[in-house]
mmCIF entry with sequence, helices, sheets and N, C-alpha, C, O atoms, coordinates in Angstrom:
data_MODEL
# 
_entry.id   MODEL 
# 
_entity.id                         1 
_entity.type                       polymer 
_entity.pdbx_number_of_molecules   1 
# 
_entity_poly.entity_id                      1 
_entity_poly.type                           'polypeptide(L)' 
_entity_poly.nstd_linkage                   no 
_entity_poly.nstd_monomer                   no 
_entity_poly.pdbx_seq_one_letter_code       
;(UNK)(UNK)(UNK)(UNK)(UNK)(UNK)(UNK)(UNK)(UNK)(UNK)(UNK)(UNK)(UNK)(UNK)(UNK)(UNK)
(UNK)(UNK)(UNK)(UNK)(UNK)(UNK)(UNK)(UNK)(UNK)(UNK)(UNK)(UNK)(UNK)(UNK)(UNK)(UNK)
(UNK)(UNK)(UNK)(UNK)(UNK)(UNK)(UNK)(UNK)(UNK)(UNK)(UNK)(UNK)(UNK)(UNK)(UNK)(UNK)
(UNK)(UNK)(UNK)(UNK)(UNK)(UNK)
;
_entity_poly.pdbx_seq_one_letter_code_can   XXXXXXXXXXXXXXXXXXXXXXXXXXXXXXXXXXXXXXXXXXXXXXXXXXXXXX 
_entity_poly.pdbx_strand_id                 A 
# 
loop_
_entity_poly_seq.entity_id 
_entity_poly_seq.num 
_entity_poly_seq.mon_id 
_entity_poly_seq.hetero 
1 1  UNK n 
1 2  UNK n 
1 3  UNK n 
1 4  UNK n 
1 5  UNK n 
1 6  UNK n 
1 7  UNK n 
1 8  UNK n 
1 9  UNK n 
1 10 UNK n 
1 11 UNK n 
1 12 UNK n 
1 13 UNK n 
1 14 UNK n 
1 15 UNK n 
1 16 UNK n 
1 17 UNK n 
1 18 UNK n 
1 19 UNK n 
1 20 UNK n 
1 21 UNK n 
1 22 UNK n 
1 23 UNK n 
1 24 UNK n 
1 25 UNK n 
1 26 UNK n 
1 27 UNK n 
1 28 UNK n 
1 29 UNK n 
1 30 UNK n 
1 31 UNK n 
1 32 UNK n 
1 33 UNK n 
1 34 UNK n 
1 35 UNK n 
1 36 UNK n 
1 37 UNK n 
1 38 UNK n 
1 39 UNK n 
1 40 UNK n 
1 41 UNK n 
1 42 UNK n 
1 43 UNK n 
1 44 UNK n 
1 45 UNK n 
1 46 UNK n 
1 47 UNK n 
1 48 UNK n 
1 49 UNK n 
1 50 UNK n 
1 51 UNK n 
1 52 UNK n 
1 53 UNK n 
1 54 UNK n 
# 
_struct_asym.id          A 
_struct_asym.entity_id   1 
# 
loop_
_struct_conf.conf_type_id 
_struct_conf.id 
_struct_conf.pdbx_PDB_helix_id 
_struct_conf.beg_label_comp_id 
_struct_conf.beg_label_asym_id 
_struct_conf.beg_label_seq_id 
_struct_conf.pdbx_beg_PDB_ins_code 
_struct_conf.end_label_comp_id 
_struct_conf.end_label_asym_id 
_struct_conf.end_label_seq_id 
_struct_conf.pdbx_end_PDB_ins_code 
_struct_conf.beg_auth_comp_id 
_struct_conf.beg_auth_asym_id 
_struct_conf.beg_auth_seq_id 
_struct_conf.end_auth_comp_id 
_struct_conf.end_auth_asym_id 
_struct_conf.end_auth_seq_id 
_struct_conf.pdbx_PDB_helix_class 
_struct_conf.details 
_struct_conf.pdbx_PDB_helix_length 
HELX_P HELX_P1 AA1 UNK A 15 ? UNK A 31 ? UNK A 15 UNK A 31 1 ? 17 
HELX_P HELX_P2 AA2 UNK A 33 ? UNK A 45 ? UNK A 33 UNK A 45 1 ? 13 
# 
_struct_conf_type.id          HELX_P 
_struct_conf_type.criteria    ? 
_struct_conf_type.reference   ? 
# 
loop_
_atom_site.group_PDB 
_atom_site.id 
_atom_site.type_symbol 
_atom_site.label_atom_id 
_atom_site.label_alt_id 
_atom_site.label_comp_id 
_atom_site.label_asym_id 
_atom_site.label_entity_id 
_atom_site.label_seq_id 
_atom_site.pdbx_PDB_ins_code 
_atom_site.Cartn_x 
_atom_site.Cartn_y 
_atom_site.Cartn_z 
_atom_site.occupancy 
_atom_site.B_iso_or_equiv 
_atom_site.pdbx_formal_charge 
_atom_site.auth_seq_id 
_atom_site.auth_comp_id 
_atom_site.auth_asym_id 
_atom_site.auth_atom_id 
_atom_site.pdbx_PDB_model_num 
ATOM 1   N N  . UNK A 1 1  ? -75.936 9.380   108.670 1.00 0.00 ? 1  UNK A N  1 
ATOM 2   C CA . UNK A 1 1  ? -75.427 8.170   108.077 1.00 0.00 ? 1  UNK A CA 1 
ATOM 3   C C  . UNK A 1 1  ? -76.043 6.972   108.817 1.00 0.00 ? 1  UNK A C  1 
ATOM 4   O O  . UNK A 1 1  ? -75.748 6.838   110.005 1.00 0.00 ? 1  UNK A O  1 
ATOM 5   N N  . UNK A 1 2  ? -76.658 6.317   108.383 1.00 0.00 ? 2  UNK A N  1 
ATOM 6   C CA . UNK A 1 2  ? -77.326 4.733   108.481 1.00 0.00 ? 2  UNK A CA 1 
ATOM 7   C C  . UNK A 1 2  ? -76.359 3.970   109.050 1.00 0.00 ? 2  UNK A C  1 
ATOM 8   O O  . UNK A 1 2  ? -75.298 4.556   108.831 1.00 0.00 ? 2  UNK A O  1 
ATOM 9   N N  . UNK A 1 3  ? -76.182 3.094   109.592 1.00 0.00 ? 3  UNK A N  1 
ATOM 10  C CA . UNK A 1 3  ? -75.472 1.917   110.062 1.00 0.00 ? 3  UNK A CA 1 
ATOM 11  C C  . UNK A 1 3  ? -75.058 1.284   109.093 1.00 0.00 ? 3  UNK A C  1 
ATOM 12  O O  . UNK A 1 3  ? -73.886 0.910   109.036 1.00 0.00 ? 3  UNK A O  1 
ATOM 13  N N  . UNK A 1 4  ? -75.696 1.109   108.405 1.00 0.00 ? 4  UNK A N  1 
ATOM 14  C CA . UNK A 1 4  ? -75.983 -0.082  107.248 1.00 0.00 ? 4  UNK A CA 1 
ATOM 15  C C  . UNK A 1 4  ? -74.506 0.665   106.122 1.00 0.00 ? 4  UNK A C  1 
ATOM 16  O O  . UNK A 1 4  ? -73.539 -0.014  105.778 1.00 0.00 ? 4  UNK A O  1 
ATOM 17  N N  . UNK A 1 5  ? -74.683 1.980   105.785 1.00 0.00 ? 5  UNK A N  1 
ATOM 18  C CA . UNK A 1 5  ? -74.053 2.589   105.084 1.00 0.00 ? 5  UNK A CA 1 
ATOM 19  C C  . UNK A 1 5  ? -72.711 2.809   105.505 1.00 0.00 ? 5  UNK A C  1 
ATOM 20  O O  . UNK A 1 5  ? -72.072 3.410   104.641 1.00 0.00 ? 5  UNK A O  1 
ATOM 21  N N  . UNK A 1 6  ? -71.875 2.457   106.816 1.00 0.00 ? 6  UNK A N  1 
ATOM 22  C CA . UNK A 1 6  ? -70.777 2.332   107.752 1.00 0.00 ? 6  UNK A CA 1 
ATOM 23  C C  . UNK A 1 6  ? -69.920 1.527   107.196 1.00 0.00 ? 6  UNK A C  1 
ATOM 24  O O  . UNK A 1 6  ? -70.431 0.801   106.344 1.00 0.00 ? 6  UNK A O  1 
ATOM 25  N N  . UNK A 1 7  ? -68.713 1.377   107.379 1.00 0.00 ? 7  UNK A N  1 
ATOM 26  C CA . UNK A 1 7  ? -67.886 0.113   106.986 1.00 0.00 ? 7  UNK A CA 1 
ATOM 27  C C  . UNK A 1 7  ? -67.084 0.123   108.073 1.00 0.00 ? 7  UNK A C  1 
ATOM 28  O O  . UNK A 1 7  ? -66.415 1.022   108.583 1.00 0.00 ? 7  UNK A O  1 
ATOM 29  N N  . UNK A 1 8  ? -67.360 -1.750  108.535 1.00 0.00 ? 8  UNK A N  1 
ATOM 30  C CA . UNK A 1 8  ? -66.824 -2.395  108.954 1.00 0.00 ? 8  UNK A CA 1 
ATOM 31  C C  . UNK A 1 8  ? -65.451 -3.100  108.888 1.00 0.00 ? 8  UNK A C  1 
ATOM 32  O O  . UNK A 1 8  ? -65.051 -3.513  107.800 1.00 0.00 ? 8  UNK A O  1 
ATOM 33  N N  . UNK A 1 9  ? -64.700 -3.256  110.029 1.00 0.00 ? 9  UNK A N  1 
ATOM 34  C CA . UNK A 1 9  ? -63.309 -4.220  110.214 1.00 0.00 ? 9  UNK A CA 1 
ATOM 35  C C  . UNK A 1 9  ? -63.856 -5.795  110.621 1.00 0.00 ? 9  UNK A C  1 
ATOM 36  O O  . UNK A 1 9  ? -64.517 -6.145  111.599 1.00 0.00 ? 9  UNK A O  1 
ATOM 37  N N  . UNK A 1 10 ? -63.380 -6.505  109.618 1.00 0.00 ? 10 UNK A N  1 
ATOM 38  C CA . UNK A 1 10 ? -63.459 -8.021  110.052 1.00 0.00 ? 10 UNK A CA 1 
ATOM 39  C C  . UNK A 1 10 ? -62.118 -8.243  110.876 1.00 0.00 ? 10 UNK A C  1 
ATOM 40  O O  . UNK A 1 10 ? -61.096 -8.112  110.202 1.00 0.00 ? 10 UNK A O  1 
ATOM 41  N N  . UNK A 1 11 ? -62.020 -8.421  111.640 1.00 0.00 ? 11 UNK A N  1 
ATOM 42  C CA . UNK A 1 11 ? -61.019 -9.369  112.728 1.00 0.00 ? 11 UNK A CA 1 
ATOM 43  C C  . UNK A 1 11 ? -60.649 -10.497 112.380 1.00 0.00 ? 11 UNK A C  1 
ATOM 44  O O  . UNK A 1 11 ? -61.560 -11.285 112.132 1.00 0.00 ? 11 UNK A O  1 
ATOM 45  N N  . UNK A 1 12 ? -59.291 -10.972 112.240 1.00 0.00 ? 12 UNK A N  1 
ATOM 46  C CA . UNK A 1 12 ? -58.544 -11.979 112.219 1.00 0.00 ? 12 UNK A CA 1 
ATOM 47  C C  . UNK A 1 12 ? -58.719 -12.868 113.386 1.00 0.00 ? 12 UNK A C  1 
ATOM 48  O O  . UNK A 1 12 ? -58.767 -12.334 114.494 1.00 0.00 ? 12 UNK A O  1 
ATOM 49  N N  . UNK A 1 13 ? -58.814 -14.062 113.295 1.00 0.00 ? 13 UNK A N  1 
ATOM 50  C CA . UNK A 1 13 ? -59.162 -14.553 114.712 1.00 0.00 ? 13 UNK A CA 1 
ATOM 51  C C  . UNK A 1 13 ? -57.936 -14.886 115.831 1.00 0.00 ? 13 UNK A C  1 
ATOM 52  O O  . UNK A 1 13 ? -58.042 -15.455 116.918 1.00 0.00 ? 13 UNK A O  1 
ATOM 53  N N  . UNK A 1 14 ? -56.623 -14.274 115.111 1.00 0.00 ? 14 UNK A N  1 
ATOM 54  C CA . UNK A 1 14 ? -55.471 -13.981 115.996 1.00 0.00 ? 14 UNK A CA 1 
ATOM 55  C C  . UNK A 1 14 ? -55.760 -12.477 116.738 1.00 0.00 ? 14 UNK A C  1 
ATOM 56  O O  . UNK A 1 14 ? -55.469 -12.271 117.916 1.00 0.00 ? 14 UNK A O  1 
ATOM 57  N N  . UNK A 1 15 ? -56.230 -11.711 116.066 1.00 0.00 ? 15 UNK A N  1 
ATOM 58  C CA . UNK A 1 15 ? -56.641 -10.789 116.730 1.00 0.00 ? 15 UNK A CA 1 
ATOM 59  C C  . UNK A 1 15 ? -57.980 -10.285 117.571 1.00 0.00 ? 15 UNK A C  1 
ATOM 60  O O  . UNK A 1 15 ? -58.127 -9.195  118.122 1.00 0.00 ? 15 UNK A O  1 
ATOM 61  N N  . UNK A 1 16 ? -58.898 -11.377 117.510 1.00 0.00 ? 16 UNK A N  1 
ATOM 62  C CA . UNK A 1 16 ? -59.555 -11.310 118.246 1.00 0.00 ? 16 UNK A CA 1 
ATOM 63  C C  . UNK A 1 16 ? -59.198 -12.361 119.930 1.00 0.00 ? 16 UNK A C  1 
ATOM 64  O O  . UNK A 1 16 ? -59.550 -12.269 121.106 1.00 0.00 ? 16 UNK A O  1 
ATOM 65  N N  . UNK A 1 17 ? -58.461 -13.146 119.242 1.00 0.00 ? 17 UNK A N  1 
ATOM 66  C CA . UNK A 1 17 ? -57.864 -13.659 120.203 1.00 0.00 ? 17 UNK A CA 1 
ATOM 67  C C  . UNK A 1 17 ? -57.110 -12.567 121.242 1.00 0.00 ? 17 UNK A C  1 
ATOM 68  O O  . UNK A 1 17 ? -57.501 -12.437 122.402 1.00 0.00 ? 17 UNK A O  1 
ATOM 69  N N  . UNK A 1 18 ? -55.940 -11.770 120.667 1.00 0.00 ? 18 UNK A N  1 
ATOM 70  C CA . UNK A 1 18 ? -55.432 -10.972 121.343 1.00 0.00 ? 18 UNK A CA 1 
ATOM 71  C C  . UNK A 1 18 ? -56.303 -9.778  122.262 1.00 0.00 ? 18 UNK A C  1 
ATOM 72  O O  . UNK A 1 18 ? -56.003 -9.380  123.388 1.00 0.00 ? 18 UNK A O  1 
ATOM 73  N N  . UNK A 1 19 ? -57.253 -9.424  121.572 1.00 0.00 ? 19 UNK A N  1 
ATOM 74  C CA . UNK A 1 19 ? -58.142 -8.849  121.995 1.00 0.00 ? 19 UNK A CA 1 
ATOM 75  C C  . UNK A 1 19 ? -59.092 -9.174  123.619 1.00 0.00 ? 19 UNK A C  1 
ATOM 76  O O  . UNK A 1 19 ? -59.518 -8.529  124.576 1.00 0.00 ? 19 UNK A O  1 
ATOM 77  N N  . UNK A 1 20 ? -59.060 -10.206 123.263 1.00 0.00 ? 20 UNK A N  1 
ATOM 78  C CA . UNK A 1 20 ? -59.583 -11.209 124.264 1.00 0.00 ? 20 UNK A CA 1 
ATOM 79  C C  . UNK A 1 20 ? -58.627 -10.998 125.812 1.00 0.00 ? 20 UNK A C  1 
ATOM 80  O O  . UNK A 1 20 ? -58.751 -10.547 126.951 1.00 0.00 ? 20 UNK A O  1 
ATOM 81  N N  . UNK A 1 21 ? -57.578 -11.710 124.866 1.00 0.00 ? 21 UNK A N  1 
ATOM 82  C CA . UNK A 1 21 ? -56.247 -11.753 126.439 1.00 0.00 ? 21 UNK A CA 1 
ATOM 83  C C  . UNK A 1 21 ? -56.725 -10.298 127.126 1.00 0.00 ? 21 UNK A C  1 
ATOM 84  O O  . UNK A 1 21 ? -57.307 -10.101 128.193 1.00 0.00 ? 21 UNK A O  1 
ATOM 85  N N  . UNK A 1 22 ? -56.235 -9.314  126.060 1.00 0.00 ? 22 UNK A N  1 
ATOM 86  C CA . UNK A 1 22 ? -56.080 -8.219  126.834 1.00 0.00 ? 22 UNK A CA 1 
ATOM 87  C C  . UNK A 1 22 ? -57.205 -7.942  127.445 1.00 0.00 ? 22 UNK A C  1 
ATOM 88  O O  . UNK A 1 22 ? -56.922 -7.501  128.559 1.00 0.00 ? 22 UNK A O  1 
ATOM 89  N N  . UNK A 1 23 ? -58.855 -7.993  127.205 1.00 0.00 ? 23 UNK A N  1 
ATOM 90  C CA . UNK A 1 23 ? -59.190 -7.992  127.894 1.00 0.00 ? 23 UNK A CA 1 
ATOM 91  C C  . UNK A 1 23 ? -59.929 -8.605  129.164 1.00 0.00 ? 23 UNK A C  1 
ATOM 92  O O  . UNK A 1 23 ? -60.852 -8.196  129.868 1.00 0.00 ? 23 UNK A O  1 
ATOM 93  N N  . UNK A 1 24 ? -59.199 -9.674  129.168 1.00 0.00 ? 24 UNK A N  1 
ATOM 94  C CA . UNK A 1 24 ? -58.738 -10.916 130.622 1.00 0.00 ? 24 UNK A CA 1 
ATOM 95  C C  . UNK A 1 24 ? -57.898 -9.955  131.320 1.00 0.00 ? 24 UNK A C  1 
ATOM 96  O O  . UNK A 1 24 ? -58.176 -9.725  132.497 1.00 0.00 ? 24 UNK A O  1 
ATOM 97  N N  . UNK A 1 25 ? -56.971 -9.393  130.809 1.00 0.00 ? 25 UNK A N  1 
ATOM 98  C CA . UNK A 1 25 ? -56.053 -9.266  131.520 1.00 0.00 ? 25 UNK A CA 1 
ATOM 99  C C  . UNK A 1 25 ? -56.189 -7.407  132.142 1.00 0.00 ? 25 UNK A C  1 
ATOM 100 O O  . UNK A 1 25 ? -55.361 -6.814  132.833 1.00 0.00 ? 25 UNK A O  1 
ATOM 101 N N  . UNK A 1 26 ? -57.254 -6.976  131.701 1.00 0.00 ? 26 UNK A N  1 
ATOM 102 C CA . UNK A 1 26 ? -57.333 -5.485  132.062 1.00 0.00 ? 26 UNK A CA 1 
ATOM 103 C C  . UNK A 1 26 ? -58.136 -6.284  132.894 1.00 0.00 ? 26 UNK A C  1 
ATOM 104 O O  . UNK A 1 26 ? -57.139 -6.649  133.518 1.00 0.00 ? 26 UNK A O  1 
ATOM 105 N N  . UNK A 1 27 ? -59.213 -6.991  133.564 1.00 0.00 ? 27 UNK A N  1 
ATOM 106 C CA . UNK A 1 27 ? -60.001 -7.469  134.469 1.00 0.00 ? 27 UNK A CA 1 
ATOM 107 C C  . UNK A 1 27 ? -59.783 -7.960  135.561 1.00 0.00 ? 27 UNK A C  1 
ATOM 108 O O  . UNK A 1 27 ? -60.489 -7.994  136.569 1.00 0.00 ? 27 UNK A O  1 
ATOM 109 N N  . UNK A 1 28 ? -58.495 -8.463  135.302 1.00 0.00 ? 28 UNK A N  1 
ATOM 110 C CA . UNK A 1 28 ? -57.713 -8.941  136.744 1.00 0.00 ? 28 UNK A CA 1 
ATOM 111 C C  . UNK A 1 28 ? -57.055 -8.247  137.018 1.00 0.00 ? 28 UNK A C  1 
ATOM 112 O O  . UNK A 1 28 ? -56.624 -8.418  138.159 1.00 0.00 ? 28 UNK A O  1 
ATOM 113 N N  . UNK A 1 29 ? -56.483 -6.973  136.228 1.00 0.00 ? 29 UNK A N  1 
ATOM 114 C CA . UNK A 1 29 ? -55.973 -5.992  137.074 1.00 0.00 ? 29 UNK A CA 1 
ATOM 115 C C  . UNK A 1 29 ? -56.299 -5.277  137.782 1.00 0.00 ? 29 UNK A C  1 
ATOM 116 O O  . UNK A 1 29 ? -55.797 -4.987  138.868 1.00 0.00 ? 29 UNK A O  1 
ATOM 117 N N  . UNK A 1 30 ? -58.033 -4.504  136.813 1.00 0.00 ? 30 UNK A N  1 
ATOM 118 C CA . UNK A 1 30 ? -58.858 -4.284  137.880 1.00 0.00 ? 30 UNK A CA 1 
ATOM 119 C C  . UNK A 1 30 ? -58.975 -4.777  138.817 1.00 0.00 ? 30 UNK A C  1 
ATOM 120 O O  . UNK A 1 30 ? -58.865 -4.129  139.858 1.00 0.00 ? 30 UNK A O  1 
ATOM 121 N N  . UNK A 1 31 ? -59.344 -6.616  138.831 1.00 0.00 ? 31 UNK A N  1 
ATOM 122 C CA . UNK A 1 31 ? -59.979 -7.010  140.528 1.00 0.00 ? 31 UNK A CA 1 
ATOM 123 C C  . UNK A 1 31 ? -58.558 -6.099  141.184 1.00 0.00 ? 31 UNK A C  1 
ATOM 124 O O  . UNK A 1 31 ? -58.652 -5.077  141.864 1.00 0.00 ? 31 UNK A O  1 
ATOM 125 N N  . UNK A 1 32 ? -57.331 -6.747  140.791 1.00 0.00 ? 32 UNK A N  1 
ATOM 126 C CA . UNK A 1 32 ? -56.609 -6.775  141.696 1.00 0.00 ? 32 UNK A CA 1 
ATOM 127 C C  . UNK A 1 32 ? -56.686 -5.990  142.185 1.00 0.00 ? 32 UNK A C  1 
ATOM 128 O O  . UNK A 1 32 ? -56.348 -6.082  143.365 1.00 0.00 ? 32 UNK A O  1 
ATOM 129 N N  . UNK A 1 33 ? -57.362 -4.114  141.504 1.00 0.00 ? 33 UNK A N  1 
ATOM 130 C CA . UNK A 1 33 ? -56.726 -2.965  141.798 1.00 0.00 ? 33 UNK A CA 1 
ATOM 131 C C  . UNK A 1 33 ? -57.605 -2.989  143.363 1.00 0.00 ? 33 UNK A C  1 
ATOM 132 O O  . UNK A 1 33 ? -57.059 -2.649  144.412 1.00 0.00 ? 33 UNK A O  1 
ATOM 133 N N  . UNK A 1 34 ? -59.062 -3.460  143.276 1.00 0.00 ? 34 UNK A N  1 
ATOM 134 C CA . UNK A 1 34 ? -59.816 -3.884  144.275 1.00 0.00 ? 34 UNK A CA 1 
ATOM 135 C C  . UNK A 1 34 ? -59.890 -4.205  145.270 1.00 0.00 ? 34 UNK A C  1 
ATOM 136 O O  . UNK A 1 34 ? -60.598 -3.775  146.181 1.00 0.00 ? 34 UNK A O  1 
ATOM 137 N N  . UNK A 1 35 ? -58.795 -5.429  145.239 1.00 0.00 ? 35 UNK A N  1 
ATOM 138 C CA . UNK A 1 35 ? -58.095 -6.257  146.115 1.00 0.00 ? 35 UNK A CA 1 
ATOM 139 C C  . UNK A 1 35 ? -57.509 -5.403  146.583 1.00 0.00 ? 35 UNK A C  1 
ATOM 140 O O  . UNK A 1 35 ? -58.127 -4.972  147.557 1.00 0.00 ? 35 UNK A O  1 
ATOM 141 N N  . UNK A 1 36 ? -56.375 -4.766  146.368 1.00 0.00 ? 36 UNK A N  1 
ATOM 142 C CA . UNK A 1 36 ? -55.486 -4.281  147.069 1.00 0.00 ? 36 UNK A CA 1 
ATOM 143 C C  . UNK A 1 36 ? -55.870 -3.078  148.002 1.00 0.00 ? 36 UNK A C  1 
ATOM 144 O O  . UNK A 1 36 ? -55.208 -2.861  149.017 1.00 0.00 ? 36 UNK A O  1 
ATOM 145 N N  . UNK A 1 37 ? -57.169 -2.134  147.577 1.00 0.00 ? 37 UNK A N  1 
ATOM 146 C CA . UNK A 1 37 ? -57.808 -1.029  147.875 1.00 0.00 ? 37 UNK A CA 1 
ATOM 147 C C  . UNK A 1 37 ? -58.511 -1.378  149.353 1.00 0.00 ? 37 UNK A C  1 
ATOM 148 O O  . UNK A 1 37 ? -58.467 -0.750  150.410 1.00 0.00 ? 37 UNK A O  1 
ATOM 149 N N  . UNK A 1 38 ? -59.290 -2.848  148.943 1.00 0.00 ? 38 UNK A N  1 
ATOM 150 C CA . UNK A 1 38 ? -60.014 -3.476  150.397 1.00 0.00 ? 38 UNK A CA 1 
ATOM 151 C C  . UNK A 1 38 ? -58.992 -3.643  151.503 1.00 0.00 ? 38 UNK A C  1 
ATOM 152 O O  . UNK A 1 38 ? -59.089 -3.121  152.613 1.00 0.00 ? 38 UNK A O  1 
ATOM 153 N N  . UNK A 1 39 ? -57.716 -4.649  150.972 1.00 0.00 ? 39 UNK A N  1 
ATOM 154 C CA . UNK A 1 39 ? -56.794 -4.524  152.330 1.00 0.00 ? 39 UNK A CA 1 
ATOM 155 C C  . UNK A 1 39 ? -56.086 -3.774  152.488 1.00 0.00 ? 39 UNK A C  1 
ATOM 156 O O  . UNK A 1 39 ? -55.380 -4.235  153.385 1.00 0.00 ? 39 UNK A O  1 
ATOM 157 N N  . UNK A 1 40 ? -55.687 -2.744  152.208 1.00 0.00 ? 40 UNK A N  1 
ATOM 158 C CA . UNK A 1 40 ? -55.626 -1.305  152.723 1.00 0.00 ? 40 UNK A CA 1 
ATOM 159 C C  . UNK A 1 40 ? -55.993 -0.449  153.568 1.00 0.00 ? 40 UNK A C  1 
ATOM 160 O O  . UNK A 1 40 ? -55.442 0.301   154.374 1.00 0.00 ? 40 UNK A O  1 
ATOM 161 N N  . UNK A 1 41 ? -57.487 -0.796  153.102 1.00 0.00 ? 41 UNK A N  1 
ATOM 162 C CA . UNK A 1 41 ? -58.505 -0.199  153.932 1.00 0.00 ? 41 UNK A CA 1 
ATOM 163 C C  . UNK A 1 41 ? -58.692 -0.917  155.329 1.00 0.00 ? 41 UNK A C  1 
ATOM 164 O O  . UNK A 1 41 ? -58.842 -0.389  156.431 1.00 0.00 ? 41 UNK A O  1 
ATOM 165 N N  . UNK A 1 42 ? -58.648 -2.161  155.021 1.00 0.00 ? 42 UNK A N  1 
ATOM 166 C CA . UNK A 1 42 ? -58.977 -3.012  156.124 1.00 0.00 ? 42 UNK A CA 1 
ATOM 167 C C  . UNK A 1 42 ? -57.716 -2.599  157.305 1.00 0.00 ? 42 UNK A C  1 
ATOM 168 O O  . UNK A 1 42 ? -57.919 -2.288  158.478 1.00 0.00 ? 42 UNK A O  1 
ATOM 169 N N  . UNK A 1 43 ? -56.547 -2.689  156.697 1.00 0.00 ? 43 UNK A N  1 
ATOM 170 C CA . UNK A 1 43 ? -54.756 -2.883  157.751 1.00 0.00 ? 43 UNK A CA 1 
ATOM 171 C C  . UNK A 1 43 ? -55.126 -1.362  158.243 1.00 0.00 ? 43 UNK A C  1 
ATOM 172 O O  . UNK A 1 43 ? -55.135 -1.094  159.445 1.00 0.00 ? 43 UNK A O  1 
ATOM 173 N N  . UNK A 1 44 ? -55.506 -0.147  157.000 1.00 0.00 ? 44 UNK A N  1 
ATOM 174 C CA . UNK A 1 44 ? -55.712 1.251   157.849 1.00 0.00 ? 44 UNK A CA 1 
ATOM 175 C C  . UNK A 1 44 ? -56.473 1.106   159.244 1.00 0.00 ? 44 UNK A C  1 
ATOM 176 O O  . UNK A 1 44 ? -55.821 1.293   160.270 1.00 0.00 ? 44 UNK A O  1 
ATOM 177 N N  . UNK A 1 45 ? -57.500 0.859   159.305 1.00 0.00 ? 45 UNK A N  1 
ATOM 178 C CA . UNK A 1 45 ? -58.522 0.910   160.055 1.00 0.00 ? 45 UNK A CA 1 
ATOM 179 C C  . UNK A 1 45 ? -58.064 -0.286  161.175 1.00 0.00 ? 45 UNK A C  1 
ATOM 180 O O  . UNK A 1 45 ? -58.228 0.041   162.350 1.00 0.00 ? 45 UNK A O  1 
ATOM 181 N N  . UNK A 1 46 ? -57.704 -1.157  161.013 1.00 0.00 ? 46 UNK A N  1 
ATOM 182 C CA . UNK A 1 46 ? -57.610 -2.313  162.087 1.00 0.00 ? 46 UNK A CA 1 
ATOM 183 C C  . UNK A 1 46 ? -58.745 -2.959  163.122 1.00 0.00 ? 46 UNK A C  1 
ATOM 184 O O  . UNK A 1 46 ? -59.952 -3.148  162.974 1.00 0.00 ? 46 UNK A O  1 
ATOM 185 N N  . UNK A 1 47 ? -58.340 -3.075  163.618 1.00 0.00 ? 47 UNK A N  1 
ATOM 186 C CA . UNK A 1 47 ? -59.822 -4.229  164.680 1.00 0.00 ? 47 UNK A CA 1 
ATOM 187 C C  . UNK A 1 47 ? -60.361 -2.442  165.048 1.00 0.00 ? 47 UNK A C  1 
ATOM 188 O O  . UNK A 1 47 ? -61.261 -2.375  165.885 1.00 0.00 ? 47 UNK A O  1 
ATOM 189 N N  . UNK A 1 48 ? -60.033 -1.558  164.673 1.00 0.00 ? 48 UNK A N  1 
ATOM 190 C CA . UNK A 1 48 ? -61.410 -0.250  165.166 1.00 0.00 ? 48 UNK A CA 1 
ATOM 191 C C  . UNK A 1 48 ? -62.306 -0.540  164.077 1.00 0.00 ? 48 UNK A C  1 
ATOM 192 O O  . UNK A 1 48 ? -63.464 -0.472  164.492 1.00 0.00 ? 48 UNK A O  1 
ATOM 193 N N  . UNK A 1 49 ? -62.248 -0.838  162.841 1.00 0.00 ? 49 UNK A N  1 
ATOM 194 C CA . UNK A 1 49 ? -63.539 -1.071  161.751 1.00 0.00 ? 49 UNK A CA 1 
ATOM 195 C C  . UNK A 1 49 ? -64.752 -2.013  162.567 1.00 0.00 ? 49 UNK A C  1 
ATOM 196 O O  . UNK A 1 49 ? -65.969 -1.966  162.390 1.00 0.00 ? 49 UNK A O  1 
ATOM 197 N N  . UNK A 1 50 ? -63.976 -2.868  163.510 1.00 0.00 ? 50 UNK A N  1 
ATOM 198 C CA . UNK A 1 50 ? -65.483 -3.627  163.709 1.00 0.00 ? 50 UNK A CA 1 
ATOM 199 C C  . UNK A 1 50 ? -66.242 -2.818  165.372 1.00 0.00 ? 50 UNK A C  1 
ATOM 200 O O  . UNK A 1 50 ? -67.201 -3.236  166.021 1.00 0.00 ? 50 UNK A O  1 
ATOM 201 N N  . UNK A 1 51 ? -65.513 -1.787  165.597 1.00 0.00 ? 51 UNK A N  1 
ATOM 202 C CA . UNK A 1 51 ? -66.351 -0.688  166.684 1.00 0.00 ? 51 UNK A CA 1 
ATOM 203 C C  . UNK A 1 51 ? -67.312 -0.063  166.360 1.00 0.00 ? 51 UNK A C  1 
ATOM 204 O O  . UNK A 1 51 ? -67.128 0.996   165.759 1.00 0.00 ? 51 UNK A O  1 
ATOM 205 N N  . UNK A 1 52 ? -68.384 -0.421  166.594 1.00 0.00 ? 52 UNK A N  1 
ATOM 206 C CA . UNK A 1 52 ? -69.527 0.280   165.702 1.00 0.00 ? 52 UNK A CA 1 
ATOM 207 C C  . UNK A 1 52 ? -70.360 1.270   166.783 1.00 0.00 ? 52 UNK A C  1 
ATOM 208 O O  . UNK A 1 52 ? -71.579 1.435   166.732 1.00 0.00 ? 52 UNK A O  1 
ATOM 209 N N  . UNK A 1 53 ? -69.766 1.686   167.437 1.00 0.00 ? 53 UNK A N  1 
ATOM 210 C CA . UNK A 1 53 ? -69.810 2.469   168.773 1.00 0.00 ? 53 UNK A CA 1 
ATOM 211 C C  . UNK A 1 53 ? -70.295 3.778   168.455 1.00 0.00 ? 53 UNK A C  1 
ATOM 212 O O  . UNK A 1 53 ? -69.571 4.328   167.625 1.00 0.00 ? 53 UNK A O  1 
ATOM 213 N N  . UNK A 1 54 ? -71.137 4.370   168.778 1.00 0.00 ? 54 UNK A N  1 
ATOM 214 C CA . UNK A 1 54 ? -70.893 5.673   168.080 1.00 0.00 ? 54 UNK A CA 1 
ATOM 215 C C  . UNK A 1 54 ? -70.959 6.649   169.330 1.00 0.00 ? 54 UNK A C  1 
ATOM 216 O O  . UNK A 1 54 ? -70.801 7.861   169.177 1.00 0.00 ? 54 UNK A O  1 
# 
């Protein structure tokens, strides 16, 4: 099947709007998930992360 031969959904522009938010809002959850993973890591480890002693 061709592309061409496919049928398409036109979007309401309330729903592309919504579309949108949500994905704003899956992105900052990600960072956050990020965020929270780095200082974690960082409070685990404490002033030994910057011992580069081996």
């Amino acid at each position: 099947m061709k592309p061409a031969d496919q049928d398409f959904v036109d979007l309401t522009d309330a729903q592309k709007k919504a579309r949108r938010s949500r994905s704003i809002a899956l992105g900052l959850a990600l960072a956050a998930l990020v965020v929270i993973f780095y200082v974690t890591t960082l409070v685990k480890f404490g002033p030994s992360i910057l011992d580069r002693s081996f």
